[in-house]
C-alpha positions in Angstrom: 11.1 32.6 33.7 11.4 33.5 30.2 13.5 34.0 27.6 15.1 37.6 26.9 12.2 40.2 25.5 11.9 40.8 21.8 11.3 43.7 19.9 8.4 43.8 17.3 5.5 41.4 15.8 6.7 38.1 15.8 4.8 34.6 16.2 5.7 33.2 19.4 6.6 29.6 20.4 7.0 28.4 23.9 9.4 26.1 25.3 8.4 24.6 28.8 11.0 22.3 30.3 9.9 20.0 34.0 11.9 18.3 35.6 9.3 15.8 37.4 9.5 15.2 41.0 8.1 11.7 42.2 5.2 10.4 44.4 5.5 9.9 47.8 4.0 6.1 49.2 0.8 7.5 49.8 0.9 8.7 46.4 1.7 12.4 46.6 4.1 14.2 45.0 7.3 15.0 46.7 7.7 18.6 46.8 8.6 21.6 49.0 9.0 25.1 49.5 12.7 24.9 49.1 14.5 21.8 47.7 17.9 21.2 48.4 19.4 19.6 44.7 19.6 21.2 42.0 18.7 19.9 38.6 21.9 19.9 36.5 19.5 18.6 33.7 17.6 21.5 33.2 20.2 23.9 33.5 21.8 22.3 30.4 18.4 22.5 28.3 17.9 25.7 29.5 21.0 27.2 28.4 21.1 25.3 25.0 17.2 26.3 24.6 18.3 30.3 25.6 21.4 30.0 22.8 18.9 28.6 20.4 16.6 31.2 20.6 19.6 33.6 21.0 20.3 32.3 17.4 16.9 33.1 15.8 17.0 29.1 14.8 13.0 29.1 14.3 13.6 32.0 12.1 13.9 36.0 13.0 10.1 36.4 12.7 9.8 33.9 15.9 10.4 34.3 19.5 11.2 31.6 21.6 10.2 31.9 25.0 11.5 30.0 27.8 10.1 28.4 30.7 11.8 26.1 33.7 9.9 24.5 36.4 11.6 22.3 38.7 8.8 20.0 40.5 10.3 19.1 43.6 9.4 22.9 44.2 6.9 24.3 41.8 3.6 23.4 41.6 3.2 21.7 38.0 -0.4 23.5 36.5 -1.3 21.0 33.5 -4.1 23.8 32.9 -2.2 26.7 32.6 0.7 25.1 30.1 -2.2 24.3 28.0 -3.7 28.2 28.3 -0.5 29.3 27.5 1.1 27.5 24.7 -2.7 27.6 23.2 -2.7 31.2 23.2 0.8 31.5 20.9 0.3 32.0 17.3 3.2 29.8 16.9 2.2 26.7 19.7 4.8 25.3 21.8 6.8 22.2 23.3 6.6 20.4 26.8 9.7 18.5 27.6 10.0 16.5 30.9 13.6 16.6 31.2 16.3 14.3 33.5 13.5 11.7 34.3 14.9 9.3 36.0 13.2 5.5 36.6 11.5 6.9 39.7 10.4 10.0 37.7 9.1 8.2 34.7 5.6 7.3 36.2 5.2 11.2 37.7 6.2 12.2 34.1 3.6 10.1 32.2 1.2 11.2 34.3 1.9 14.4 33.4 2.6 13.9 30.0 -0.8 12.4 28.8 -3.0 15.1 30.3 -0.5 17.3 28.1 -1.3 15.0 25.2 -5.0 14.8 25.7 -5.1 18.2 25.2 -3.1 18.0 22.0 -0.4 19.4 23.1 3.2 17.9 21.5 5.7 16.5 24.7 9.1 15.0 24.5 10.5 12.9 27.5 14.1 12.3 27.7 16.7 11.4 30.9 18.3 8.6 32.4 15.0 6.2 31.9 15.2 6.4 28.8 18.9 6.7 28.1 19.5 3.5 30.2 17.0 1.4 29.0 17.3 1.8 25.1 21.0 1.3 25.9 20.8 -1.8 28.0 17.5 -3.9 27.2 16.9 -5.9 23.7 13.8 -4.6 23.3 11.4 -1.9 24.1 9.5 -1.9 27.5 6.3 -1.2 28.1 6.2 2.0 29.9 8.5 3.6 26.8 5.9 1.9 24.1 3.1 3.2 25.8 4.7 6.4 25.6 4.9 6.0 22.2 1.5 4.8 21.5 -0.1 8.0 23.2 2.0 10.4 20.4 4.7 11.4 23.2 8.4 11.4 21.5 11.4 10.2 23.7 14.7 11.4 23.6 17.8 9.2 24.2 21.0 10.8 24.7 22.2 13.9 24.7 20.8 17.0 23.4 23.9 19.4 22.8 24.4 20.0 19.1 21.3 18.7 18.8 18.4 21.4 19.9 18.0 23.4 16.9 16.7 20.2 15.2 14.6 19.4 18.3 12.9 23.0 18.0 12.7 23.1 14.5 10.5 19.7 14.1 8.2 21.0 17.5 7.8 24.2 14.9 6.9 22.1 12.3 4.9 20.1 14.2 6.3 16.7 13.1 8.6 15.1 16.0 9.9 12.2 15.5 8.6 8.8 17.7 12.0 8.3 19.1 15.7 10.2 18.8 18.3 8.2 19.9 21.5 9.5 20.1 23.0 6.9 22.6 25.6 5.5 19.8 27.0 9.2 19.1 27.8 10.9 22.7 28.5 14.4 21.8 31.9 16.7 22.8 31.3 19.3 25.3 33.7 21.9 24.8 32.5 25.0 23.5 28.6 24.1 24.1 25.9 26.9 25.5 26.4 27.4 29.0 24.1 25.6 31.8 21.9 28.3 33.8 18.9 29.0 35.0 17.4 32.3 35.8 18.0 33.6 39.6 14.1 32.8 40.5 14.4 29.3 39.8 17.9 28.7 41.7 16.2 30.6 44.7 13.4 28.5 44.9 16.2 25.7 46.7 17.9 25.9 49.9 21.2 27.7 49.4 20.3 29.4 45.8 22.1 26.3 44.5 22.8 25.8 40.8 24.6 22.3 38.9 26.7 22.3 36.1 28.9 19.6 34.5 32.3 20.2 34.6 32.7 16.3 32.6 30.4 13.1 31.0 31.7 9.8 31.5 33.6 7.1 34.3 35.9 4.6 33.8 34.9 2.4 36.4 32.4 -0.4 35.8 30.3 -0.5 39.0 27.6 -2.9 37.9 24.9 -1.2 39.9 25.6 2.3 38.0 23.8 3.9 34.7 26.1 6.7 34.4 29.3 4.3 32.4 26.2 2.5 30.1 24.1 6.1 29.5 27.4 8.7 29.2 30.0 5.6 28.6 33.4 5.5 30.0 35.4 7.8 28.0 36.0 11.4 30.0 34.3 14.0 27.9 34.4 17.2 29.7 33.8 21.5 29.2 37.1 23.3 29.3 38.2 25.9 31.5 37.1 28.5 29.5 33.7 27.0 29.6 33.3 26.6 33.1 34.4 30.1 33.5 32.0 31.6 31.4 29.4 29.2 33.7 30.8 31.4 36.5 30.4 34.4 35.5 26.9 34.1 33.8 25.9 33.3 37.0 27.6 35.5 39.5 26.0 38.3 37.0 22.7 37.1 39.2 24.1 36.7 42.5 24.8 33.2 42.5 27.5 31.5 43.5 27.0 28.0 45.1 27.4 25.3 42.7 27.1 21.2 42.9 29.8 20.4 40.0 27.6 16.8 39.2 30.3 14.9 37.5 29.6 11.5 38.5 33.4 11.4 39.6 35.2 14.7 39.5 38.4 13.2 40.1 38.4 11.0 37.0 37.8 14.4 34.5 41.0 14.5 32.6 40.8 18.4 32.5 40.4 18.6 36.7 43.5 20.8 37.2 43.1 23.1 34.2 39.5 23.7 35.4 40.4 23.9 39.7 43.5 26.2 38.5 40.7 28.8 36.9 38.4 28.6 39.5 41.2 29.3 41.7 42.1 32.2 39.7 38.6 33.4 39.8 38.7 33.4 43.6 42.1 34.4 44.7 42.6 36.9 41.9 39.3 38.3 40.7 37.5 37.3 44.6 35.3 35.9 43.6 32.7 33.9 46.4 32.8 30.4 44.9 31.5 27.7 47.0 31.7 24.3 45.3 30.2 20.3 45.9 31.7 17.8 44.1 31.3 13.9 43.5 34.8 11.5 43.7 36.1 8.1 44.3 37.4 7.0 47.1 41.4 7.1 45.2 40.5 10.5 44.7 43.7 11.6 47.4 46.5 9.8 45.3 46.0 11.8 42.5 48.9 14.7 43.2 47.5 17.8 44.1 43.9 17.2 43.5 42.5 17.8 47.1 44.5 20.8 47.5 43.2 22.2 44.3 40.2 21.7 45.3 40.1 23.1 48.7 41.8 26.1 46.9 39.1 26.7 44.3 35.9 26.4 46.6 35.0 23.1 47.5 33.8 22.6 50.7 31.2 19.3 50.6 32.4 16.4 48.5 30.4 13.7 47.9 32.6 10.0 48.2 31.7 6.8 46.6 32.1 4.9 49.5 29.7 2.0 48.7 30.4 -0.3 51.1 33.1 -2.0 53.2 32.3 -5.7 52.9 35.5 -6.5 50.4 32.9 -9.4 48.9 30.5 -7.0 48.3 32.7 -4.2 46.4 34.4 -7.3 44.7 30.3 -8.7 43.2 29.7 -4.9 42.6 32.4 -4.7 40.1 34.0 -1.9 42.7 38.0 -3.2 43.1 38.7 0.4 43.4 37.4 1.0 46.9 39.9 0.0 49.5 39.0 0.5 53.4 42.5 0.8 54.7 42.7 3.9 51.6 39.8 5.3 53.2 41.0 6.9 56.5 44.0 8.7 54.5 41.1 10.1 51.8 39.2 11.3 54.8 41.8 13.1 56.5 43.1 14.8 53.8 39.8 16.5 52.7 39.1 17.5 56.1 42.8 18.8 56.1 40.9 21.4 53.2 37.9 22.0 55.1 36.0 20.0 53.1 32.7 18.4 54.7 32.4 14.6 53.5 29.7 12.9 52.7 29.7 9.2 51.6 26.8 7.0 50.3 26.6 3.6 51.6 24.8 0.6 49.6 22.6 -2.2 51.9 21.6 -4.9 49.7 24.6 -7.0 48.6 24.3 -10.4 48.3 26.7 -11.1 51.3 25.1 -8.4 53.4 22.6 -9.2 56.3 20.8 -7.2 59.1 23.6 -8.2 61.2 26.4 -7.6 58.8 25.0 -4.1 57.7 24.8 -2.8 61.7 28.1 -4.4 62.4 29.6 -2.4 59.6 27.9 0.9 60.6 29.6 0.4 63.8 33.5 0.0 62.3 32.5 3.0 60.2 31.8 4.9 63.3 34.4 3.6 65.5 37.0 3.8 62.5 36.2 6.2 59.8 36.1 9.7 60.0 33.2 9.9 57.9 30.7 13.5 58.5 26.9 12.1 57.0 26.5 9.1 56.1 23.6 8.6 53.5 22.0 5.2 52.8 20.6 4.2 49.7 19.1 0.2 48.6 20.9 -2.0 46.1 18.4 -1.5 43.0 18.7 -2.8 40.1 17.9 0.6 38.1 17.0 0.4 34.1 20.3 1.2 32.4 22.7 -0.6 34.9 24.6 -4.0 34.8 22.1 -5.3 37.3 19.5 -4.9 36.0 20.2 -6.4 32.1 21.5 -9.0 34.1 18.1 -9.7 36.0 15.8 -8.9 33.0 18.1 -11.8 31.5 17.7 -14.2 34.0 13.8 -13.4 34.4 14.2 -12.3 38.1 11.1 -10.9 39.5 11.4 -7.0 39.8 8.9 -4.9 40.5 6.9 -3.1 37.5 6.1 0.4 39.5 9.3 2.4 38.4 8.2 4.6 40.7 9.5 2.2 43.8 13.1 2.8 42.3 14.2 5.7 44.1 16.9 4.0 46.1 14.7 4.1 49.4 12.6 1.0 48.4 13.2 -2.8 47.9 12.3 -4.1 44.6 13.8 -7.3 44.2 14.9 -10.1 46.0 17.4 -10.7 48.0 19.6 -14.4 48.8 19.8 -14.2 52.5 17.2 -11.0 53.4 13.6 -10.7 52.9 12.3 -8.2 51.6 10.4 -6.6 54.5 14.0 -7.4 56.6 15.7 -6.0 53.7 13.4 -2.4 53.8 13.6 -2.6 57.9 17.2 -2.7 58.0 17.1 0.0 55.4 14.8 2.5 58.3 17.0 0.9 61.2 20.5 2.0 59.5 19.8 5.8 59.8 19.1 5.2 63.4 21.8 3.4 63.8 24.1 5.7 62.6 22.8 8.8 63.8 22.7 8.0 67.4 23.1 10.8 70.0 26.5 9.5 70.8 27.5 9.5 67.4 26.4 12.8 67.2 28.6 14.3 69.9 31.8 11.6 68.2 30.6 14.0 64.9 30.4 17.4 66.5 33.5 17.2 68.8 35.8 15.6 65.5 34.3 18.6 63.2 35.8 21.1 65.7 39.2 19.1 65.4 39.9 19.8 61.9 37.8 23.1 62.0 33.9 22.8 61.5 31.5 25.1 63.1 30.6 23.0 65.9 26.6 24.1 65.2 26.8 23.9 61.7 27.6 20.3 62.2 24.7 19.8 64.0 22.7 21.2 61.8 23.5 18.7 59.0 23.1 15.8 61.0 20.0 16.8 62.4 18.6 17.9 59.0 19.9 14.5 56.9 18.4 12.0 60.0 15.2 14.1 60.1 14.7 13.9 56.1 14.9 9.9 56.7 13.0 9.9 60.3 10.0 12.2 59.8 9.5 13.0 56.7 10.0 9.1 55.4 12.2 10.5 52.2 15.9 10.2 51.3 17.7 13.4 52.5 18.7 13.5 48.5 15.0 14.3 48.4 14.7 16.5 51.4 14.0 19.9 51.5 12.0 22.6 53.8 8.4 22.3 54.2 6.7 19.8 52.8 3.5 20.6 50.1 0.7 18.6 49.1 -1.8 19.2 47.2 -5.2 17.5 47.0 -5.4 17.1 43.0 -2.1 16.0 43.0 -2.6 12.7 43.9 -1.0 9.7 41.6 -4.4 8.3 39.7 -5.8 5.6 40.5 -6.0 6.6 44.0 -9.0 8.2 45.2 -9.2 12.0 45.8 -9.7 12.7 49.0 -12.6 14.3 50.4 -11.5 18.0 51.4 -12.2 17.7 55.3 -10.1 14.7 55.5 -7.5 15.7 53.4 -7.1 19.1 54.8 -7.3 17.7 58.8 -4.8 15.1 57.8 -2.1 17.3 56.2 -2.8 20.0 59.3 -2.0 17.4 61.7 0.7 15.8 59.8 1.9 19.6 60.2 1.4 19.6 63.9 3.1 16.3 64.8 5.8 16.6 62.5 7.1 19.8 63.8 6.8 18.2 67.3 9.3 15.3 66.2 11.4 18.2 64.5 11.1 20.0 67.9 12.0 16.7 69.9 15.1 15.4 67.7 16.6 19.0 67.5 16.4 18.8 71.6 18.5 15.8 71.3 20.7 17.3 68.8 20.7 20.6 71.0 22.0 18.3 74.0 24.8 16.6 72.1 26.1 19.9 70.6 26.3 21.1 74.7 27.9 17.9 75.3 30.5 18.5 73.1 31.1 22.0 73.4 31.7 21.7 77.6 33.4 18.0 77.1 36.5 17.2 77.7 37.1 16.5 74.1 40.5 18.4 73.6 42.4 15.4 73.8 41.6 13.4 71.0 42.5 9.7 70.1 42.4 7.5 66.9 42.9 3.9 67.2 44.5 1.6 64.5 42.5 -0.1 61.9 43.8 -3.4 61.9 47.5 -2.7 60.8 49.4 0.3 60.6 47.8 1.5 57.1 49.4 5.0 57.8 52.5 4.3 56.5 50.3 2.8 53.2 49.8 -0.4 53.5 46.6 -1.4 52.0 44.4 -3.2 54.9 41.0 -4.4 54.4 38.2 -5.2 56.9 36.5 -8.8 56.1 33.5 -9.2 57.7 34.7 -12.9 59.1 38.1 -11.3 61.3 36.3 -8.3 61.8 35.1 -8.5 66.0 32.0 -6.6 66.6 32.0 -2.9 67.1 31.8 -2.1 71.5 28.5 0.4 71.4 29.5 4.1 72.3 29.0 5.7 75.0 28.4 8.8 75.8 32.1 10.2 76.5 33.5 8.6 74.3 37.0 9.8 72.6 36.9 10.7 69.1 38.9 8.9 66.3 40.1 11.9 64.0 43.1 12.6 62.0 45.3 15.4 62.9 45.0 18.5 60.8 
């Protein structure tokens, strides 16, 4: 994983850049031997490290050499970084790149064995970003970064690496660069990519790229508007053809276009009409995700576009469909009688959705979050369903608004991975709050369900198995292996050194027996939920499902009439059963 070979004596500096992964509740590391996201993050540094060095900008007399290790799938040897950069006349950087609040803690960990070695690191990402763009002061965890010699980054690094490599040359980083007051134009900047051995190391060679910066929606719970504002700053088509091509020239061609909200870049249709020229025309094999809003179908032409240029999972904003709730989360844009139209007409593209739902509002309660799981299931013709806790994460609305009020949050940043409760809540407690967290999956992802999922999949032209596939993979992630499915990947790693300090090490017999058997019974649970998964795919294949049903919302929204679902009209959900007729829009 390095940089291109050079030619002659030359000094040479190394660039390593981590994306951290985060511990696990019994305080290992989350990793695996294939992860399932990519990192757009270090992509981006990559490619702006790779122009750099492209450029000679430490001078022509030194070689930069490059380095990429993605944690949640590499092994991170503090050891080795320090053999290496140690043994180059002209030293080295460390960068932990994209940390996010849940990363942060990993990262330090990291980062001061790096710096007790001498070694110069730089952390920079969301963290951060959010909270040197949201907080009056400095917290703690950023000052005791700074107290241990580690410089942080804030903002955005393109147009701004040469000076980054240049001081790391020099030796003399800077404490702090903070770049959140000048957001910097994307068009025209280095290419995102990583070499072919690092995208294979995640299920479905995946790589990210932005195709756009920026929302203009003011979701109080989000980071992105407050760390890459609200103004649509975005790569041209030019740019994200060259993205293409660089990395079809190494056999890859699955990409996760991480826009926060693809539908909201003002160069969308410029960008889908070139990738659509790069498949129909030049046939190329472009398989694309991307990120929207729920208004995403009223745009003209968007969700044809897309199918046309590749995309065939889109992630939806869905958020919630408590009207109260979207109106306290700033979201006015999300509108349940809008919904089923949005559904239908991906699925009219072949496009697998996927829509994140948010417990955790202050009018939500155990009973009020399974009572809406069922409407979703009886009336929405939602694929996977992915649940995440209302957190009030550094660099959001939220959480200014808490650290205002002196709300109790918790300290450990490395609870705020969207799977944990870390405030209060008005009306749930907090262990009612984190069980009906646990109980949601199952209450979506029931073997009836299932079947509803498999049997509407085949209606608008889904590999029935393939469906089952991804249920049975995202409720497994949560089930067995206790991690978001955003986290998820195949075969889960530990390692006995790798455990956060502070804990003790455990003694190699235990360690190794527990992981062996955690092994063992997991794969039994694996064995016993695919059985159950196996049994609604039969179900649906022999069923009489050919005759398929939808019923009403509340009011005939088809002819587009905005209706909305208010927990107090809304009567409870009947439970499914087992042949039950599948609400799905005609293709």
């Amino acid at each position: 994983m390095s940089a291109r070979g050079t030619s002659g004596k030359k000094k040479t500096f190394h660039v390593v850049l981590i994306k951290p992964s985060h511990y696990d509740d019994d305080g290992y590391v989350i990793q695996w031997l294939r992860s399932s996201i990519p990192s757009n993050t270090l992509a981006i540094l990559y490619g702006l490290a790779l122009d750099a060095a492209s450029r000679h900008v430490l001078g022509c007399d030194v070689a930069i050499r490059l380095h990429a290790y993605d944690e949640t799938n590499t092994r991170i040897r503090v050891e080795r970084i320090v053999r290496l950069i140690r043994s180059a006349d002209g030293g080295g950087l460390v960068a932990l790149v994209g940390v996010q609040s849940n990363q942060y803690p990993r990262a330090m960990d990291v980062a001061r064995r790096l710096r007790a070695e001498g070694l110069q690191v730089c952390i920079g990402g969301f963290h951060v970003s959010g909270c040197l763009a949201m907080l009056p002061t400095l917290p703690p965890d950023l000052q005791e970064a700074l107290d241990l010699g580690i410089s942080l980054f804030a903002g955005e690094l393109e147009g701004r690496m040469d000076a980054l490599l240049q001081d790391a040359f020099r030796q003399s980083l800077h404490p702090l660069y903070n770049y959140m007051k000048d957001l910097p134009a994307l068009e025209g900047s280095p290419v995102p990519y990583l070499p072919a051995e690092v995208i294979h190391r995640r299920t479905g060679s995946k790589t990210s790229f932005e195709a756009g910066r920026g929302c203009p929606f003011q979701c109080s719970f989000c980071t992105i508007i407050n760390v890459q504002g609200r103004r649509s700053r975005h790569r041209s088509a030019d740019d994200v053809e060259r993205i293409v091509r660089a990395n079809a020239a190494q056999g890859v061609s699955n990409f996760f276009i991480s826009d926060d909200n693809f539908a909201r870049n003002t160069e969308w249709e410029p960008i889908l009409d070139r990738l659509i020229a790069l498949r129909e025309v030049e046939g190329f094999s472009i398989r694309l995700i991307i990120q929207v809003d729920t208004l995403s179908h009223q745009i003209q032409g968007f969700i044809e576009k897309a199918g046309r240029a590749g995309v065939n999972r889109v992630f939806i904003g869905l958020e919630n469909i408590n009207p109260d709730s979207l109106l306290s989360a700033q979201k006015r844009q999300n509108s349940i009688g809008k919904y089923r139209a949005m559904l239908d007409a991906w699925h009219a593209v072949g496009a697998l959705t996927l829509a994140g739902y948010i417990l955790g509002f202050p009018a939500d309660t155990p009973e009020s979050i399974l009572r809406d799981i069922r409407t979703i299931q009886r009336e929405l013709p939602i694929d996977l369903l992915e649940f995440f806790i209302l957190t009030p994460l550094p660099g959001s609305q939220d959480h200014r608004a808490l650290t205002d009020r002196v709300v109790a949050m918790d300290e450990d940043m490395n609870r705020y991975d969207l799977a944990h409760v870390t405030t209060a809540h008005p009306k749930m407690s907090r262990q009612a709050w984190q069980g009906i967290y646990q109980q949601a999956w199952e209450a979506y992802y029931t073997p009836a369900h299932a079947e509803t999922l498999i049997r509407r999949g085949t209606a608008w032209g889904f590999p029935p198995r393939g469906m089952m596939m991804k249920l049975f993979c995202f409720h497994a992630c949560a089930r067995i292996e206790h991690v978001h499915p955003l986290e998820g990947g195949l075969f889960r790693l530990k390692y006995r050194h790798d455990r956060r300090p502070g804990l003790p090490r455990e003694h190699p017999t235990i360690f190794y027996g527990r992981y062996l058997w955690e092994i063992v019974s997991k794969h039994s649970r694996y064995l016993a939920l695919m059985l159950r998964y196996l049994r609604a795919l039969r179900r649906a294949e022999t069923g009489t499902a050919t005759v398929i049903t939808r019923e009403p919302v509340t009011s005939p929204s088809d002819q587009g009439e905005e209706v909305e679902l208010a927990p107090s009209t809304m009567p409870n959900a009947p439970t499914e059963v087992e042949d039950e007729r599948v609400a799905v829009a005609a293709r």
